[in-house]
C-alpha positions in Angstrom: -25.1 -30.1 -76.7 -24.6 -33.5 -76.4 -27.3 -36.0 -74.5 -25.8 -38.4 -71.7 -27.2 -41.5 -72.3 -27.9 -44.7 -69.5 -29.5 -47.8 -69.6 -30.1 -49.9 -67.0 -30.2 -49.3 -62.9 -29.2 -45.7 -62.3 -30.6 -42.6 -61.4 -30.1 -38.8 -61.6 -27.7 -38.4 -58.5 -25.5 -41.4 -60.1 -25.0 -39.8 -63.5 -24.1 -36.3 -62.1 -21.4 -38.1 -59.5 -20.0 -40.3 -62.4 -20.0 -37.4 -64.7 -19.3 -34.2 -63.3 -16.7 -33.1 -65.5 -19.0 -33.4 -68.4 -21.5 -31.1 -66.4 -19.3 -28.5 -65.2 -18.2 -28.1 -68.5 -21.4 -27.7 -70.2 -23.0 -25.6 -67.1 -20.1 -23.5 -68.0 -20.2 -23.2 -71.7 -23.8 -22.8 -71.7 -23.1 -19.5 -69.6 -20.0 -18.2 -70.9 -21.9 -18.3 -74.0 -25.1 -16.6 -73.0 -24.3 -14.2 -69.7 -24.1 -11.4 -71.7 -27.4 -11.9 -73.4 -29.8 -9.8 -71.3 -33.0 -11.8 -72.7 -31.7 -15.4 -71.9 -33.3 -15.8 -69.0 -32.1 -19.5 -68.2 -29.4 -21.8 -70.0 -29.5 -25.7 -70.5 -26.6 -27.5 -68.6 -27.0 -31.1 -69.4 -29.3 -33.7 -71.2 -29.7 -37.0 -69.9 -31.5 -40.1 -71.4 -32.2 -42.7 -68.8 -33.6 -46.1 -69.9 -35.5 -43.5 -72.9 -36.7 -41.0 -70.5 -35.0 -37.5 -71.2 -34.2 -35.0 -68.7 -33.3 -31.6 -69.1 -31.2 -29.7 -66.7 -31.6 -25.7 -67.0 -29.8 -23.1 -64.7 -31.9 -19.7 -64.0 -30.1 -16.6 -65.0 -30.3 -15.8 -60.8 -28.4 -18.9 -60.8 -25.4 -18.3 -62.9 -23.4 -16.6 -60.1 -23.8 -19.8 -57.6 -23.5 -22.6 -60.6 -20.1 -21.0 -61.5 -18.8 -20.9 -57.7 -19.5 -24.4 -58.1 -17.9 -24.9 -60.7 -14.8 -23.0 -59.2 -14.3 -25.4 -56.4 -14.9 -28.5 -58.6 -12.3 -27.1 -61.6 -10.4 -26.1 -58.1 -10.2 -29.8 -57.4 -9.5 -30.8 -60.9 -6.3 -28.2 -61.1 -8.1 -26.4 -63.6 -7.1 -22.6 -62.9 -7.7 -21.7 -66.3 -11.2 -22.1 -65.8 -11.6 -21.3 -62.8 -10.4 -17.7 -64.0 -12.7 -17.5 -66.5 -15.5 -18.4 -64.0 -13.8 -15.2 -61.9 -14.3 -13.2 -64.9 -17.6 -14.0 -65.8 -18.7 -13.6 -62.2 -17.4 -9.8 -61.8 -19.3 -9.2 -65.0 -22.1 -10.5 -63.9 -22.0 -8.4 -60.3 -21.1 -5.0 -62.0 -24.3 -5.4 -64.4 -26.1 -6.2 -61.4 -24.9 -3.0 -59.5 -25.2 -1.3 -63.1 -29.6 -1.8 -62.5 -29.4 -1.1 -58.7 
């Protein structure tokens, strides 16, 4: 995963406005990759360097379900109903494991 890097007069709520397609995409990756590893309990969705300070972004695995409706309504706005039917798909897997325990 690549780092987003800033210098200069910005903070975190600037980056994530300026850059949300970047973020999405990653927060997305990072789970479509890991969902269906039971023992991944959270996933990094972005790295940012500002002015040399690193911050690391991670997503709880009791956070996957919410970060990808997110992700549907920003793809949504984007016209990106591929991925927004991947999200779908990833999110009914996600519910019938869940029910699977209960």
């Amino acid at each position: 995963m690549n780092m987003l890097k800033f210098q200069g007069d910005i903070g975190l709520d600037e980056v994530f406005k300026r850059h949300q397609i970047e973020i999405y995409d990653n927060l997305f990756k990072s789970i479509r990759e890991h969902y269906l590893d039971k023992t991944k309990n959270e996933v990094t969705v972005v790295r940012i360097s500002i002015n040399e300070t690193e911050y690391t972004i991670n997503l709880s695995r009791d956070k996957f379900i919410t970060g990808l409706e997110g992700a549907i309504t920003f793809y949504e706005s984007c016209e990106e109903y591929e991925k927004c039917a991947e999200c779908l798909k990833i999110i009914n897997a996600l519910k019938n494991k869940h029910m699977e325990v209960n």
